[in-house]
C-alpha positions as CSV (number, residue, x, y, z in Angstrom):
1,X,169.0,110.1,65.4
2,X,169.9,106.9,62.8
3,X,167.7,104.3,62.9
4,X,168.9,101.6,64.6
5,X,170.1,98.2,62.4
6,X,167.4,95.4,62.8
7,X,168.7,92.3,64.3
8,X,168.9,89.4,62.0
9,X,166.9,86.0,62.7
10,X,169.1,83.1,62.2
11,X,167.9,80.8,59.7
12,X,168.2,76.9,61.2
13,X,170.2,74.8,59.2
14,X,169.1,72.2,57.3
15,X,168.9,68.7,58.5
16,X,170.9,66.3,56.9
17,X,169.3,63.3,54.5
18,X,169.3,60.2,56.3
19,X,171.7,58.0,54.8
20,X,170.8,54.8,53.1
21,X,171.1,51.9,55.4
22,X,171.9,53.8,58.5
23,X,170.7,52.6,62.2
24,X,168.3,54.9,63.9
25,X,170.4,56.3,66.8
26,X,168.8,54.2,70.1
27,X,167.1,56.2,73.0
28,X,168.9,56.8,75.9
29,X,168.4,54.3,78.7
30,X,166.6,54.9,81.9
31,X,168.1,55.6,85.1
32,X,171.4,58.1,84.4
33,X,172.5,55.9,81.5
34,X,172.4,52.4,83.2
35,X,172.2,49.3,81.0
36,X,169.6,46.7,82.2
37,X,171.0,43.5,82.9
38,X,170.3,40.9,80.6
39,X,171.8,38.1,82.6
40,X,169.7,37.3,85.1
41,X,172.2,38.4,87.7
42,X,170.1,38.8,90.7
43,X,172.8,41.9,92.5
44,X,171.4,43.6,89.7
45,X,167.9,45.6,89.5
46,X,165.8,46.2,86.2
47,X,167.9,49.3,85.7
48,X,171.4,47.2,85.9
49,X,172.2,49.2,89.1
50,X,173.9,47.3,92.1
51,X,171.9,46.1,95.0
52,X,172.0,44.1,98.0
53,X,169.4,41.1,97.8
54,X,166.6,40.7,99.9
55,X,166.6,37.4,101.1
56,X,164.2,38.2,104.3
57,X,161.8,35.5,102.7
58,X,164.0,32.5,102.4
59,X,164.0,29.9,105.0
60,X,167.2,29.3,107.3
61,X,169.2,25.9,106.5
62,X,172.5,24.6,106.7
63,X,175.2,25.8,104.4
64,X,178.7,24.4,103.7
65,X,181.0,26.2,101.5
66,X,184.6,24.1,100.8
67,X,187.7,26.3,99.3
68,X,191.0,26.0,98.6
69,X,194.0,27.7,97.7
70,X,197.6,27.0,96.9
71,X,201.2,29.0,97.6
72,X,204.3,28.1,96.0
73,X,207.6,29.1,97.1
74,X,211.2,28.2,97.3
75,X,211.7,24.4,98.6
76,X,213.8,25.7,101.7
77,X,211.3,28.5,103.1
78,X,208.4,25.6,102.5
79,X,211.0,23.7,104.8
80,X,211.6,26.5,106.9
81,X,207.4,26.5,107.6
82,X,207.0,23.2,108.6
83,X,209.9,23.4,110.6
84,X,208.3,26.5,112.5
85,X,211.5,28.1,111.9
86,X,210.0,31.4,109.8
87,X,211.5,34.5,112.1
88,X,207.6,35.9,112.5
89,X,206.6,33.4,114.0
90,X,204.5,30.6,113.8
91,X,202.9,30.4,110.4
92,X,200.4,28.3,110.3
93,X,198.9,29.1,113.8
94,X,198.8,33.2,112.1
95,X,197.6,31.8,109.0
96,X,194.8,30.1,110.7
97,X,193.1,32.9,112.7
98,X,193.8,35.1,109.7
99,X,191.7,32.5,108.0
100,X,188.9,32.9,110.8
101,X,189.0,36.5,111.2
102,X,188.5,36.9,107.3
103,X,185.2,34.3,107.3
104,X,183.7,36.0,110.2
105,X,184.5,39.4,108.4
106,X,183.5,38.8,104.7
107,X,180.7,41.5,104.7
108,X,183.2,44.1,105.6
109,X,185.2,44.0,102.9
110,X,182.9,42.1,99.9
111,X,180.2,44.6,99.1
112,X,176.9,43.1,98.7
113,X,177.5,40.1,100.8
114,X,175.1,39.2,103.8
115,X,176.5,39.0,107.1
116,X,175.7,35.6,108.4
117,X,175.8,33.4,111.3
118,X,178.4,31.6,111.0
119,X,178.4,28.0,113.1
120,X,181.8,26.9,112.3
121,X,185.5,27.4,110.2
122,X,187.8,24.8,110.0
123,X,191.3,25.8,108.3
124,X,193.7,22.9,107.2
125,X,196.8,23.8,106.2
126,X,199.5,21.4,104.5
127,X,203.2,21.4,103.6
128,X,203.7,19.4,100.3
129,X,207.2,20.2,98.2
130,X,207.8,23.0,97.6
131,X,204.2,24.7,98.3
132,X,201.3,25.1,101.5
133,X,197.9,23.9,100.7
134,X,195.1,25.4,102.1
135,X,191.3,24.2,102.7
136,X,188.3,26.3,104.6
137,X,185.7,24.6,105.1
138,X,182.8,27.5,106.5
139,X,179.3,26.6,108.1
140,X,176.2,28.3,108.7
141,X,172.6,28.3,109.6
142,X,171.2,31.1,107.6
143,X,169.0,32.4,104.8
144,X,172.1,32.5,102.2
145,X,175.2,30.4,101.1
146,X,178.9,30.6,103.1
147,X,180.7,30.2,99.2
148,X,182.3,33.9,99.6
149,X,183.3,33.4,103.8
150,X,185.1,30.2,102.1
151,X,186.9,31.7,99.7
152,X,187.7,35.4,101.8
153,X,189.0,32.7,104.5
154,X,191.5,30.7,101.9
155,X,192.5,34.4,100.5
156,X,193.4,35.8,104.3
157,X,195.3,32.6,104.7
158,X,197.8,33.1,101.6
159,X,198.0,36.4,102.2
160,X,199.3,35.8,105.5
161,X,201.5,33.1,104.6
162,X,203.1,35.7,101.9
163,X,203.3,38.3,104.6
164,X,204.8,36.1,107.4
165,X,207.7,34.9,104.9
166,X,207.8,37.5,102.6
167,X,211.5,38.4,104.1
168,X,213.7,35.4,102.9
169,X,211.1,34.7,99.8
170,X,209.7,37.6,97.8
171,X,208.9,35.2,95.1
172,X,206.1,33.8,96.9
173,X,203.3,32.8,94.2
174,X,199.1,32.4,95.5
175,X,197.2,31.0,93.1
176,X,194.6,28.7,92.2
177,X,191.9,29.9,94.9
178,X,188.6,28.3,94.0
179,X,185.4,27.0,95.4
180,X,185.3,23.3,95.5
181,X,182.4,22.3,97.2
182,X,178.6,24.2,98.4
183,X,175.8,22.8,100.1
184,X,172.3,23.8,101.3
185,X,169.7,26.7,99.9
186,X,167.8,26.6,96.9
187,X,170.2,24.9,94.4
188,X,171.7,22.2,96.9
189,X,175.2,20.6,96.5
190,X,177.5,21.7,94.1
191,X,180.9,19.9,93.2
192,X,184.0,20.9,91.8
193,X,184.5,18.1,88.3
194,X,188.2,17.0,88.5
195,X,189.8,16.7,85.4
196,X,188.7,12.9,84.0
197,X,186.5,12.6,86.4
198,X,182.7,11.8,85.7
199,X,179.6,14.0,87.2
200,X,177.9,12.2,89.7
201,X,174.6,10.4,88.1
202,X,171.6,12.0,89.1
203,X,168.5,10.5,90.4
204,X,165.4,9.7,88.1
């Protein structure tokens, strides 16, 4: 019989020279490839990964949260609303449990939010011009803040204003939802600045 061939060895390739000036490729991070945090964020562990808080150790007091929200529309259907003329019904009254529903629900449909006790919503709703103005105003007794029941309340109210007249004005605009006003925990009272106005003084 022929002998057989003899298998060839591969012979590694060379590396390459390092370039002048290059960066040293960095080692990957921890974790799968997460990125730790460096903002202090605390829904965020050491990894950057999300998490839900533990806030087991922080006393109960009373929150506030204050938010509002504005919805523009056509001058007539803003007419037609206050005149409780809108074919759906009545708009504000909707608008207003929608509001509730939405504070008392906030964990449900914001991730990493604590479901709280909630003591007390109040929804005021106003017709000026040609647009509604909304205001929540969200209380609790409880180990975090009420800011995201505020604003989840303002949000469920626009939405339901867009959804209740949506059939004579598709041009329905919601905008300017913000927090305006927090009180209680660890950092205290918080206020919205007004444009010209000046920050409250604080005490020596």
């Amino acid at each position: 019989m022929p002998p057989r061939p003899r298998k060839k060895t591969p012979v590694p390739l060379p590396e390459a020279p390092a370039t002048a000036g290059a960066r040293p490729r960095p080692a990957a991070p921890p974790n799968g490839g997460a990125v730790p945090s460096t903002f202090g964020l605390t829904h965020f562990d050491d990894a950057g990964a999300a998490r839900m808080v533990d806030v087991g150790a922080k006393p109960e007091t009373e929150r506030v949260a204050i938010a509002s929200g504005v919805v523009t529309m056509e001058l007539a259907t803003a007419h037609a609303v206050r005149e409780g003329t809108i074919g759906k019904g009545d708009v504000f009254g909707v608008a207003r449990i929608a509001a509730i529903q939405a504070a008392k629900r906030t964990s449900d449909i914001i991730p990493l939010c604590h479901p709280l006790r909630i003591t007390g919503v109040d929804v005021d709703l106003r017709v000026a011009n040609n647009a509604v103005y909304i205001m929540a105003t969200v209380r609790a007794f409880d180990r975090s803040g009420v800011e995201m029941e505020a604003l989840a309340a303002v949000s469920a109210a626009a939405l339901t204003i867009y959804d209740m007249c949506k059939a004579i004005d598709r041009g329905i605009v919601i905008s300017d939802i913000r927090l305006d006003e927090k009180r209680g925990g660890k950092s205290g009272t918080w206020q919205r600045e007004l444009p010209g106005q000046r920050p409250p003084a604080k005490g020596r």
